[in-house]
Backbone as a printed PyTorch tensor [residue, N CA C, xyz], in Angstrom:
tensor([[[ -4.2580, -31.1800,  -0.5340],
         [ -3.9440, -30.3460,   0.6100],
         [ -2.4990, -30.5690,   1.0010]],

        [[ -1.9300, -29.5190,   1.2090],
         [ -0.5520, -29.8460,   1.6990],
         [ -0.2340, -29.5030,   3.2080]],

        [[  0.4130, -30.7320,   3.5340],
         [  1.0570, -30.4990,   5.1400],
         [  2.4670, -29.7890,   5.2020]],

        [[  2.3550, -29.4990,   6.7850],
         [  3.8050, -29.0980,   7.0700],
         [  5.0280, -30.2980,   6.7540]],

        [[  6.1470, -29.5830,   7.0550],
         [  6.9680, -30.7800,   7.1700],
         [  7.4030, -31.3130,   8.8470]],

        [[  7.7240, -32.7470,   8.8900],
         [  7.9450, -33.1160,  10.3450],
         [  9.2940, -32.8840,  10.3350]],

        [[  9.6920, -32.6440,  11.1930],
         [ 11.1410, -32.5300,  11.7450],
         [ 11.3830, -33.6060,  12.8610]],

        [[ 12.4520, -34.5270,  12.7620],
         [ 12.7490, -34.9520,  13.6470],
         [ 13.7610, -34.2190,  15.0350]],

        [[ 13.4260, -35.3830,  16.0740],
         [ 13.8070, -34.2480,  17.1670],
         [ 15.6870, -33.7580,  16.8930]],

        [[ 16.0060, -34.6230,  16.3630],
         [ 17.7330, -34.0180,  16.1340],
         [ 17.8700, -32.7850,  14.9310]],

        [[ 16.9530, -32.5440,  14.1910],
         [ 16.8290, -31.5210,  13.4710],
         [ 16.0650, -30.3100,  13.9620]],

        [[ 15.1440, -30.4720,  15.1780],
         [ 14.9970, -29.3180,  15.5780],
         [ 15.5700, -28.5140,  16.6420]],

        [[ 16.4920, -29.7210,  16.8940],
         [ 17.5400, -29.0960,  18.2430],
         [ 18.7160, -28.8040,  17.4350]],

        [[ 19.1580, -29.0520,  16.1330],
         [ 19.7250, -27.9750,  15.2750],
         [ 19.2420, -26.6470,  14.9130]],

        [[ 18.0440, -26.6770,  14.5990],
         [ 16.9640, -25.4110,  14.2110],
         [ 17.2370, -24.4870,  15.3550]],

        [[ 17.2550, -25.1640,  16.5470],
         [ 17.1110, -23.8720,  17.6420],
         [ 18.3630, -23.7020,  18.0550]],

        [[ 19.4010, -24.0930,  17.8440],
         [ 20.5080, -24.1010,  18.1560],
         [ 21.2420, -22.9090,  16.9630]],

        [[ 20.5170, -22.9980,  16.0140],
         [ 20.9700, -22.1030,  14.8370],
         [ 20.3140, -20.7550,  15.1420]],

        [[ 19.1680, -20.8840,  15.4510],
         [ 18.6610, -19.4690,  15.9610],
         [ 18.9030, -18.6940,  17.4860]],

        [[ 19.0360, -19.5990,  18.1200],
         [ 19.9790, -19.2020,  19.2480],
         [ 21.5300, -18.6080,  18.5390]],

        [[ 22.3050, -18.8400,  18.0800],
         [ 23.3570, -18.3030,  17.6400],
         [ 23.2080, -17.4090,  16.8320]],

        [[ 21.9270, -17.2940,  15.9130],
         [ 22.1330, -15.8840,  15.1730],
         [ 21.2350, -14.8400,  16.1290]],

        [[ 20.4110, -15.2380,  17.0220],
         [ 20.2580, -14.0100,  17.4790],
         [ 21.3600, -13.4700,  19.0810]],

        [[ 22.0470, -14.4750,  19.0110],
         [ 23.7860, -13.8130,  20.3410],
         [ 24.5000, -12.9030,  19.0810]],

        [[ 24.3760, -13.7930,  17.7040],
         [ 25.2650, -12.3500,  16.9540],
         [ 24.2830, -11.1810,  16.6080]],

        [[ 23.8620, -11.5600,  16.5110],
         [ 22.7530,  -9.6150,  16.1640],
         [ 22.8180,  -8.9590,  17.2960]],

        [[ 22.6130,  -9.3540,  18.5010],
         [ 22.5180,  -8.9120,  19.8470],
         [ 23.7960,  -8.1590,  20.4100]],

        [[ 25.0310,  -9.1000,  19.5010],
         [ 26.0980,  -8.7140,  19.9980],
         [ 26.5410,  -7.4820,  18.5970]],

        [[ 25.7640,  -7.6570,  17.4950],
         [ 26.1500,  -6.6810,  16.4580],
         [ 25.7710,  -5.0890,  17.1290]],

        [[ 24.3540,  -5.2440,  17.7390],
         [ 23.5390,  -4.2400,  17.9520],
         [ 23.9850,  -3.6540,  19.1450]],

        [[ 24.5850,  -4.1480,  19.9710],
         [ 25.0530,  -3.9880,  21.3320],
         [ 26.1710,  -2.8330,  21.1180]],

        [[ 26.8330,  -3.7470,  20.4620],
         [ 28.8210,  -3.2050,  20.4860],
         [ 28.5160,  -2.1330,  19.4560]],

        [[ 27.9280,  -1.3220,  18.3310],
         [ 27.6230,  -0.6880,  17.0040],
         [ 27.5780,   0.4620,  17.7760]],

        [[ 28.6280,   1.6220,  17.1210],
         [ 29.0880,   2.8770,  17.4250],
         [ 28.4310,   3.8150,  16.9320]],

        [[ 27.3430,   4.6410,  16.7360],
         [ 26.0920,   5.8470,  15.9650],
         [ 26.8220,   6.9490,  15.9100]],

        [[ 27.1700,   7.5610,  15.0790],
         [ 27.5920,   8.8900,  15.1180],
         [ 26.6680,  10.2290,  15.5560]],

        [[ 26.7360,  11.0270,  15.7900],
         [ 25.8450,  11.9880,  16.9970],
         [ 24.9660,  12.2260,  15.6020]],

        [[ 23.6940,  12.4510,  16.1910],
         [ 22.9680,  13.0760,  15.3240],
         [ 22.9770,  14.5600,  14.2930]],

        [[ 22.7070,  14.8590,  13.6190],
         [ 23.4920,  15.9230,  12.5880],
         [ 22.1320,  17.0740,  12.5150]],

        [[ 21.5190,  16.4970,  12.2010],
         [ 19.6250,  17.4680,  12.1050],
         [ 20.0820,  17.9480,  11.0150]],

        [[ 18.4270,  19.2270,  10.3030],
         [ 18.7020,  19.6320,   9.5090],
         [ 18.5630,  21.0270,   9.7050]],

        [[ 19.1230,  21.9250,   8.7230],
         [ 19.7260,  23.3790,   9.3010],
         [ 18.4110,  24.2040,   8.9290]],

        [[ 18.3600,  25.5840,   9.4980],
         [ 17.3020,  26.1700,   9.1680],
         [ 15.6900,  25.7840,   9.5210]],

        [[ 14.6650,  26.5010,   9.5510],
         [ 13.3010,  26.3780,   9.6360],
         [ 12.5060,  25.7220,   8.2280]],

        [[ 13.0570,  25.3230,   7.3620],
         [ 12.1920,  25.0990,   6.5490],
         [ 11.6340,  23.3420,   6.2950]],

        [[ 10.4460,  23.2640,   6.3410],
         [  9.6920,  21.8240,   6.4550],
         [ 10.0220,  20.6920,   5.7390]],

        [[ 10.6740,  19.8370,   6.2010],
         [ 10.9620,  18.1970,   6.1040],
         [  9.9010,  18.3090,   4.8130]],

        [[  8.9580,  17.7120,   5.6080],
         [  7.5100,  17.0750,   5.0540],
         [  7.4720,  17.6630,   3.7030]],

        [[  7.7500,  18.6050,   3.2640],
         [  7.2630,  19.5770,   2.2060],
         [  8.1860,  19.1620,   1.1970]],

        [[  9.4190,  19.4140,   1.9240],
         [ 10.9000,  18.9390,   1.2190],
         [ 10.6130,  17.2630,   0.6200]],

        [[ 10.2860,  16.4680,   1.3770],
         [ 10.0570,  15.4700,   0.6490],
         [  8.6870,  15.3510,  -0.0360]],

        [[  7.8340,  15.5780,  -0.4190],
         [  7.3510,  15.9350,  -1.1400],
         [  7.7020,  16.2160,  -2.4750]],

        [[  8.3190,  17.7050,  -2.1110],
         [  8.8080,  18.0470,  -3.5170],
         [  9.6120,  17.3140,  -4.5440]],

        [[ 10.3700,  16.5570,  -3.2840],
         [ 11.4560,  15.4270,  -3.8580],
         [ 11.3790,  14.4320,  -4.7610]],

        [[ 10.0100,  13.7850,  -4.3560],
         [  9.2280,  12.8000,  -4.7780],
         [  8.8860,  13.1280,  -5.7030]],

        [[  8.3350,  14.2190,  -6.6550],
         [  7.6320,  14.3760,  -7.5410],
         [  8.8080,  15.2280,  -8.0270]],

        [[ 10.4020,  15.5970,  -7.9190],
         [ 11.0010,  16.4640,  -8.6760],
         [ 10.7570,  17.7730,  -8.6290]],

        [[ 10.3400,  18.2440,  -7.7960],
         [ 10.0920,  19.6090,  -8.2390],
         [ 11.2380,  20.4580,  -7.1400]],

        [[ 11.7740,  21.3660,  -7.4040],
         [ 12.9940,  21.9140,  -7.0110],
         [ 12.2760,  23.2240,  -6.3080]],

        [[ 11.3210,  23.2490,  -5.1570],
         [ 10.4480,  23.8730,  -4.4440],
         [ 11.4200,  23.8870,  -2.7720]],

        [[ 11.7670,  22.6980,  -2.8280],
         [ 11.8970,  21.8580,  -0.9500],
         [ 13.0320,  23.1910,  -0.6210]],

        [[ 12.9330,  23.1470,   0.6970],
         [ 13.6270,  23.8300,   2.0210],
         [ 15.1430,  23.5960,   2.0520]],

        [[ 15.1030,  22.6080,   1.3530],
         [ 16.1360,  21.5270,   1.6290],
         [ 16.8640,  20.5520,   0.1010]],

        [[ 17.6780,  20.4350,   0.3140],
         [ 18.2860,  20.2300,  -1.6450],
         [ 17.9750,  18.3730,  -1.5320]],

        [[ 17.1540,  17.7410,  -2.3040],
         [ 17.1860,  16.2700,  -2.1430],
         [ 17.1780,  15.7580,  -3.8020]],

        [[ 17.4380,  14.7400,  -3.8360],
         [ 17.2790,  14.2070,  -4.9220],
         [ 15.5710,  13.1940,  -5.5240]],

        [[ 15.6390,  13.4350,  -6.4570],
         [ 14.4160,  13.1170,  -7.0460],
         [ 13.7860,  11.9910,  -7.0290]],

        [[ 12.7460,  11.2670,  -6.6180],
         [ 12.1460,   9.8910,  -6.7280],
         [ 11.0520,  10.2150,  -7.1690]],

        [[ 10.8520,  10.5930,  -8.4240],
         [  9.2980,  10.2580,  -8.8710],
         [  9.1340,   9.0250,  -9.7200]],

        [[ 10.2910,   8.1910, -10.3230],
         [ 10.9850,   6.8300, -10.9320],
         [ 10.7740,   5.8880, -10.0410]],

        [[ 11.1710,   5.9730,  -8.6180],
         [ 10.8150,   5.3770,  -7.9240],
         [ 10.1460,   5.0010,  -7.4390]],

        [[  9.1070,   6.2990,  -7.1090],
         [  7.5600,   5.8600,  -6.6040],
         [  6.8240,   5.3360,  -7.7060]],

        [[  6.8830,   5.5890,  -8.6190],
         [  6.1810,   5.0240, -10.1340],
         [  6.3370,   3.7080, -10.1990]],

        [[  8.2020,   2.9490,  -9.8380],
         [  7.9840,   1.3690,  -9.8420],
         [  7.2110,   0.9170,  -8.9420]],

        [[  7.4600,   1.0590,  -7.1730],
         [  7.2570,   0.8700,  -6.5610],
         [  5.0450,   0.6580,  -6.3880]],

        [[  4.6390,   1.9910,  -7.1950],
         [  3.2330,   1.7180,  -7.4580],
         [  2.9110,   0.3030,  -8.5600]],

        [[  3.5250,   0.6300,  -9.5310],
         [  3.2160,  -0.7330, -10.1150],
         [  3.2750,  -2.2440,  -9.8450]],

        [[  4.5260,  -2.3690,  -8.9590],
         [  5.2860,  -4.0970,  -8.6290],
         [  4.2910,  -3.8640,  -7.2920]],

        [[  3.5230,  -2.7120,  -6.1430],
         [  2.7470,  -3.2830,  -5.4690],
         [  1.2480,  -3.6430,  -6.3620]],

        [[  0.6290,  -2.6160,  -7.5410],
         [ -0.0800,  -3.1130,  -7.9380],
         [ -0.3390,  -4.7230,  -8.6920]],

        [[  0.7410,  -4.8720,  -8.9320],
         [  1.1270,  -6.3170,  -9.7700],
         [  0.7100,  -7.3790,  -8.4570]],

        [[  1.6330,  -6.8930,  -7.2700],
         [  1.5180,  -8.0090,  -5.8640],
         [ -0.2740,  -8.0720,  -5.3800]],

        [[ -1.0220,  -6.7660,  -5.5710],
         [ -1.9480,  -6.9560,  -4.8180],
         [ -3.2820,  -8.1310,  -6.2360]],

        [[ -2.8400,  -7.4660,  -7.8480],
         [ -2.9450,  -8.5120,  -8.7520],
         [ -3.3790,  -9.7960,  -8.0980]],

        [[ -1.6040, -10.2700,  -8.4220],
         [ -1.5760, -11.4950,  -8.4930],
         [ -2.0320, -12.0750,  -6.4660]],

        [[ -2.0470, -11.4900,  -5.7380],
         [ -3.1610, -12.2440,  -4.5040],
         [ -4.2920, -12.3930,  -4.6640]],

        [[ -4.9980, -11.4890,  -5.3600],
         [ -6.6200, -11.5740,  -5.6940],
         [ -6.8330, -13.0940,  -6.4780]],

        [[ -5.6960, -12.7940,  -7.8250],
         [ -5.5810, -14.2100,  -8.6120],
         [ -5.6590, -15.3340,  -7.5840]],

        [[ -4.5250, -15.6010,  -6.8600],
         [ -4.3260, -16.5460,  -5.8810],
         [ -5.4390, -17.0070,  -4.5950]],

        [[ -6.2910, -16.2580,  -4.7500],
         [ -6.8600, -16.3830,  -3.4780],
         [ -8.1150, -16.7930,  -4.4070]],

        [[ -8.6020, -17.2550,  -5.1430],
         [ -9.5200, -17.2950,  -5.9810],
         [ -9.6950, -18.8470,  -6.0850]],

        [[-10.6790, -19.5490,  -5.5330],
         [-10.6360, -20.9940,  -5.8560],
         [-10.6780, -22.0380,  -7.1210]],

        [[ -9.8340, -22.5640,  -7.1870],
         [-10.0010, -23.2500,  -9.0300],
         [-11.3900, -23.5000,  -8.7930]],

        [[-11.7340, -23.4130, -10.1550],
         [-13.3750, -24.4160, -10.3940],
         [-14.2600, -23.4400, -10.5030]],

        [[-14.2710, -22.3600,  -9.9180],
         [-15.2000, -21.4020,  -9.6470],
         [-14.9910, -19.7140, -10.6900]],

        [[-16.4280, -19.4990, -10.8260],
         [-16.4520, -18.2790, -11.5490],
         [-15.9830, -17.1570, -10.6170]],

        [[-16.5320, -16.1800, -11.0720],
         [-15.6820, -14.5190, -10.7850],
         [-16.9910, -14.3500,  -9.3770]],

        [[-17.8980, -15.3770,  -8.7730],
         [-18.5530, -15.1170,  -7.8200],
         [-17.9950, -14.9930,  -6.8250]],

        [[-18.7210, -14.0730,  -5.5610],
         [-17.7680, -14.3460,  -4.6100],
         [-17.6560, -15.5280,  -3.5640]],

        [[-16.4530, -15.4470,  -2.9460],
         [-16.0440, -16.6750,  -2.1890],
         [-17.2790, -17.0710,  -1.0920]],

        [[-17.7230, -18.3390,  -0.8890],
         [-18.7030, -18.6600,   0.1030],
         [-17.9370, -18.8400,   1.2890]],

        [[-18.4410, -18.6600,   2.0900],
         [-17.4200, -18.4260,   3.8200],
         [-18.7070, -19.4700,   4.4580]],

        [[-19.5790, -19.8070,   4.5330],
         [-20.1400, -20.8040,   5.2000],
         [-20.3020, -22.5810,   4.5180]],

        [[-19.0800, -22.6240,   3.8990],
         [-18.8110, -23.9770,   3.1910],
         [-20.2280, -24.6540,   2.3740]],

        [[-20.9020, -23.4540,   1.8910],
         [-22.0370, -23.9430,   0.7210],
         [-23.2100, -24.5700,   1.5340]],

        [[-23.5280, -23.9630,   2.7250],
         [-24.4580, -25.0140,   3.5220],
         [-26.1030, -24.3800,   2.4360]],

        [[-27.1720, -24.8660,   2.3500],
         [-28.3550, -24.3860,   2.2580],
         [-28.7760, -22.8350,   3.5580]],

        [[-29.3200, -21.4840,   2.7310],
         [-30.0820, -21.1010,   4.0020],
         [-31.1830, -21.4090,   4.4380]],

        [[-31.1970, -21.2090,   5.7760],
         [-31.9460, -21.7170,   6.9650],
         [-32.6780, -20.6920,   6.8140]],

        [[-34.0640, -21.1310,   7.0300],
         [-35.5160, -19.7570,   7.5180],
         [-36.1880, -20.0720,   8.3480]],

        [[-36.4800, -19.5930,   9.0790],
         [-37.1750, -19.7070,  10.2740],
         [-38.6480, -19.6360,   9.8180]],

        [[-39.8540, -19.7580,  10.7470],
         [-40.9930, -20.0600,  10.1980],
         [-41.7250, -18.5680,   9.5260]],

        [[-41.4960, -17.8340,  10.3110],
         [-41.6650, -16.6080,   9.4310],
         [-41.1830, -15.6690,   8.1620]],

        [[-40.0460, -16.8370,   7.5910],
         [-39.4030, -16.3230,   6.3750],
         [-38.3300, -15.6200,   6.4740]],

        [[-37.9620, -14.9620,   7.7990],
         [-36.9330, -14.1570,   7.7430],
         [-35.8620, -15.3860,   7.8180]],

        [[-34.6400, -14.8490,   7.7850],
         [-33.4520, -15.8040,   7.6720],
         [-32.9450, -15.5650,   9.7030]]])
């Protein structure tokens, strides 16, 4: 089983002293940061649709975008790979493809009439 690590108290009054300072600079990044006015998009024709089309390449959209169907294709696989390898991980050594026991292997209990 593995523990946390201890920190002594002069290392965690560095720790917070470090996060105190990065969040005065983000605060002060986010604060002072100049947005240029919003631009929209021209005409009646549908976002939603437009990306869509985008995604899969097809030169249909409202709107001129560039193509991600490459993209969504990695993006399906490296999450299928992630959701993979958690199933792997979450799987206790020692044990077959049964599923996980959640009441730490006790015997069941029956009451006198057999039901549980």
């Amino acid at each position: 089983m593995t523990t946390r690590p201890r920190l002594e108290r002069n290392e965690r009054q560095a720790v917070g002293l470090i996060a105190l300072v990065l969040f005065v600079v983000l605060a002060a990044v986010f604060l002072t940061a100049r947005l240029g006015t919003p631009q929209g998009f021209p005409g009646d024709g549908s976002i939603t649709a437009s990306i869509g089309y985008a995604m899969f390449n097809i030169d249909d959209g409202a709107f001129p975008a560039e193509g991600f169907l490459v993209a969504f294709l990695i993006i399906a696989v490296v999450l299928d790979a992630a959701l993979d390898a958690a199933v792997m991980l979450a799987k206790r050594e020692g044990e077959g493809l049964g599923p996980l026991e959640t009441d730490g292997g006790r015997d069941e209990v029956t009451d006198e009439g057999g039901d549980r």
